[in-house]
N, C-alpha and C positions, 0 to 999 in steps of 0.2 A: 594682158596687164589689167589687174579690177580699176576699176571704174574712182576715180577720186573722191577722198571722202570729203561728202556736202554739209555744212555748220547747218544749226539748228534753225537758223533763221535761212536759209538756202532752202533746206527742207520746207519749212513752211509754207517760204512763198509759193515753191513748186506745186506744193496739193493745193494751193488758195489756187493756180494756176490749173489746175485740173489735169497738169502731168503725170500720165499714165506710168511711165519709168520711174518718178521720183516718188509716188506713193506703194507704187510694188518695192524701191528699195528703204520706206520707209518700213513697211510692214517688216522686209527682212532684219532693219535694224531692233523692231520690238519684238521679232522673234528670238535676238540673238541671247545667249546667255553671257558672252562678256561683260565684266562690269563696266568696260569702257563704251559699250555698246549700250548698254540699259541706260549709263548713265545720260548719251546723246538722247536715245529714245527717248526720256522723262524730259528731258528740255522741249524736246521738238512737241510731245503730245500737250506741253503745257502753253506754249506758243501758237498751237491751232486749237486747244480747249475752247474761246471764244466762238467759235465758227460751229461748235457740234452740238447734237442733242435736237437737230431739227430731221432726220431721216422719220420712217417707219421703220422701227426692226419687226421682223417675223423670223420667226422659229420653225423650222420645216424639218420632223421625225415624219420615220413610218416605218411599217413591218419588211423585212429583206422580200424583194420581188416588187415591191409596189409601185415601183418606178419613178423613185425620189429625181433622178436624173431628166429623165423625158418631163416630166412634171416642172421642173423649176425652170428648163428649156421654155417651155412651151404659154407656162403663166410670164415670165420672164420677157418674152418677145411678145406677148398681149401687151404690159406693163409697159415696154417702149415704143412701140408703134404706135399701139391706141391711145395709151393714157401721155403720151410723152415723160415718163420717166425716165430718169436716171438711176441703173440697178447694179449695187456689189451685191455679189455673194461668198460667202467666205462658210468656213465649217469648222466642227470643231471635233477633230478624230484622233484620242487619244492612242489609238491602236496601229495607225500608219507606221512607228519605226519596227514594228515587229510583223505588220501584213501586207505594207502597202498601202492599204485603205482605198475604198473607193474612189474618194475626190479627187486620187491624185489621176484617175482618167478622164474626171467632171468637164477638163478641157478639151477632149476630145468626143465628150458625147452631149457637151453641150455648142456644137458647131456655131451657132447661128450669136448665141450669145457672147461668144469667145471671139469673134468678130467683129460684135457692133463697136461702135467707140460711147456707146452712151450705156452698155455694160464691161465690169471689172469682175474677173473669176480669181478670187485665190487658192488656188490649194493648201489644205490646212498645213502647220508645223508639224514635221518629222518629231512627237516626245512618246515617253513612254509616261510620263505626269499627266494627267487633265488638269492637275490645278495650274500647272506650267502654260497646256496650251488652251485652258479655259483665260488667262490673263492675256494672251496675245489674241487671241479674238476679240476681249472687249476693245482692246487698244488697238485694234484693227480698225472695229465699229469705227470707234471717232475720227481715226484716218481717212475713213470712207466717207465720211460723213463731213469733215471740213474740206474735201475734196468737193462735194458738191451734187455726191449719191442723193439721193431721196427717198430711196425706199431699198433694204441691207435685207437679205435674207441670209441667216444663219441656220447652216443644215447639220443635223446629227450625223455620221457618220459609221461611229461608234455604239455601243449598245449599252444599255441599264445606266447608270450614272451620268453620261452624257448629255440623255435629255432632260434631267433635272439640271443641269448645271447652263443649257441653251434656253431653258425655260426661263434661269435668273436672270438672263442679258439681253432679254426680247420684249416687244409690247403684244405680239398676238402670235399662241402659240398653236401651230396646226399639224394635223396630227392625218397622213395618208395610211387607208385603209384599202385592203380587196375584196372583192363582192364576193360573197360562199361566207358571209358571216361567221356560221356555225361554228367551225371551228378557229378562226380568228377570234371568232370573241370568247373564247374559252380563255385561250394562249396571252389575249392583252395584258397587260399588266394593268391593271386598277388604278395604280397610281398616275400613269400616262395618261390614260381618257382621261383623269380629274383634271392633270393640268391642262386638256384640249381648250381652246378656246375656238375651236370648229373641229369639225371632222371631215373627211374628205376622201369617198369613196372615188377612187383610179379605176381607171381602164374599163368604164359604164359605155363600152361598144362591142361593135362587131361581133353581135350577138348575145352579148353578156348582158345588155341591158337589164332583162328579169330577173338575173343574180342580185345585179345591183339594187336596183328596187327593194328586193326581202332587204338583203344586206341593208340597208338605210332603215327602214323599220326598225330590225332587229336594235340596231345601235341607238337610236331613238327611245325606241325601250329602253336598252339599256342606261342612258343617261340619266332615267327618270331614277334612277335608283341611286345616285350621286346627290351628295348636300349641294346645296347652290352654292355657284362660284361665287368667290370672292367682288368679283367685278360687276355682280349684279347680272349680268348678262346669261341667259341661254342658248348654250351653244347649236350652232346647227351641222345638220348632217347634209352633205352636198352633195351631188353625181358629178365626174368631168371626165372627160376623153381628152387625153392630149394631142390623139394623133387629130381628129376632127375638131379641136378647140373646145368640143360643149362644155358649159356649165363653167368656166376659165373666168367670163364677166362677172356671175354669180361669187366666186370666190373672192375675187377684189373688193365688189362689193359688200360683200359679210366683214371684210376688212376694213374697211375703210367706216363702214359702219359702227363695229366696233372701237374704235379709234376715236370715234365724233362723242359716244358715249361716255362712255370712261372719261374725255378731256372735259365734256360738259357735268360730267357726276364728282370730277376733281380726280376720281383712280388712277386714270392714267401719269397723273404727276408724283402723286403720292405710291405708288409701282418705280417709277423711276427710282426715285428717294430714298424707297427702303433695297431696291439694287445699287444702289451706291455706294450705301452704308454696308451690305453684306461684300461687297466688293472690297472695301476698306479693311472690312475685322481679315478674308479670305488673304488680302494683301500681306496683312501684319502677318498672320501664322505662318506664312510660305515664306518671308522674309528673317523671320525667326528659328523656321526649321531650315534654311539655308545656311546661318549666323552659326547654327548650333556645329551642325555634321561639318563644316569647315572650319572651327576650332580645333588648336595644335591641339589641347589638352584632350579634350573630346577623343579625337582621332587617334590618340596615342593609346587610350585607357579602352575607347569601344573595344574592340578586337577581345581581350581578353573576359571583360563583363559578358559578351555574347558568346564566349563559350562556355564562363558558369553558368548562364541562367538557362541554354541547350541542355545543362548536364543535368541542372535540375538543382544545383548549387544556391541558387541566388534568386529571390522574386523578383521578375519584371519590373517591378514596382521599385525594388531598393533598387535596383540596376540603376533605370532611368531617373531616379532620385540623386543614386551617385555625382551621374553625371550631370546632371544640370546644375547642383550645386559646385561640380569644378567652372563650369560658367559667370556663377554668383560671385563664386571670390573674386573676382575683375576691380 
């Protein structure tokens, strides 16, 4: 039998509560797509609103192999031991209803943190949308974060668009690399390093050290060929091993460095602000291309326009004019 449904103010208290069941069945209810669901959801995120906006978000991409799993383990349990935080991590994989995706084993290969009770692992939403399950991770975020997380690492999953849309919903966006530069940095994409706000060369052991080493230079180099960030800051190239921990302190503190800047230069508030506002216009279009495809009129006339303009009958353009003006007459 499921589990009885909890009011909005039930919900609340629970994550103000730090209950681990009631903010995992919260995030299920901002995953869901029922209206009756979403509609609970919007109550209950607006009832813990007050309580969010005090975490660290980080952003954690990297190249397949680099070991985004062992890595977010291993800084992760630095993060609670050491530092005594409190750590969600959540992801955001548009590609799981059609692969699987990696996070959905993130529980099983992240042993240690899936265990603690002062870390929260979610596995991302089953969509085939990013704009879909790019909205349940922000709304995750603040789940997390009136819960009483402190520092939310959000991991890409997914490839190309992904990490521009993780980048929108984070404060420091870091970016795992492998030592053998050469051909790494051929294959990176440009636009990724730009939005790095560190880089982070994996797996600088057990012999690799002197990979890693060139590989650091190289990207070093390379960044000098990038305009300066927006945040004023210069990113750095870091070495870590997760299996021996090195270089894991270093990394936090690049972070947390980061963070002190930006909130002392005003960016980091002014970063929030203009994510909120593109969050809002991202809200409106997904809310109005839902509005749209689930009109009678719409739905009745689609079918046929998309086989003129296949035939080569109809321009796109008059097509989608059609219809949106069956909209307008409302």
């Amino acid at each position: 039998m499921p589990p009885s449904r909890l009011s909005a103010a039930e919900y609340a208290a629970g994550i103000r509560a730090g209950s681990r069941t009631v903010l995992g069945r919260a995030i299920t209810l901002v995953e869901s797509t029922l209206p009756s669901d979403q509609a609970l959801a919007q109550q209950v995120l607006q009832a813990v609103l007050p309580h969010t906006g005090r975490s660290l978000r980080v952003g954690i991409t990297g190249v397949p192999g680099v070991g985004k799993s062992t890595f977010i383990e291993a800084l992760g349990r630095f993060l609670v031991e050491t530092q005594g935080k409190k750590l969600a991590v959540l992801a955001v994989d548009p590609s799981s209803q059609r692969g699987g995706g990696s996070i959905l084993g993130d529980k099983t290969r992240m042993p240690w943190l899936a265990a603690h009770e002062a870390a929260f692992i979610r596995p991302s939403p089953a969509g085939s949308s990013l704009g879909g399950v790019a909205r349940a991770t922000r709304e995750a975020v603040l789940l997390c974060e009136a819960a009483g997380h402190d520092v939310i690492f959000v991991e890409t999953v997914g490839v190309g668009q992904s990490e521009t849309t993780v980048h929108g919903m984070v404060d420091f966006f870091l970016l795992l690399l492998l030592a053998g530069a050469g051909d790494e940095l051929q294959g990176m994409k440009r636009g990724i390093m730009e939005m790095a706000d560190a880089l982070c060369i994996t797996k600088a052991d057990q012999g690799n050290e002197q990979a890693a080493r060139r590989a650091k230079v190289d990207y070093q180099s390379a960044l000098h060929l990038f305009p300066a960030a927006p945040s004023g800051q210069v990113p750095p190239v870091l070495l870590t091993s997760s299996v021996s921990g090195t270089g894991l302190a270093e990394v936090w503190q690049a972070i947390e460095a980061y963070a002190q800047a930006t909130q002392h230069s005003g960016y980091f508030q002014q970063r929030r602000q203009q994510q909120q506002l593109q969050w809002l216009h991202q809200s409106i279009a997904q809310e109005l291309e839902t509005r749209f495809y689930t009109d009678a009129a719409v739905r009745q006339r689609l079918p046929a326009l998309q086989q003129a303009v296949a035939a080569g009958r109809v321009t796109p353009f008059a097509a989608a004019t059609e219809l949106l003006d069956l909209r307008s007459e409302k």
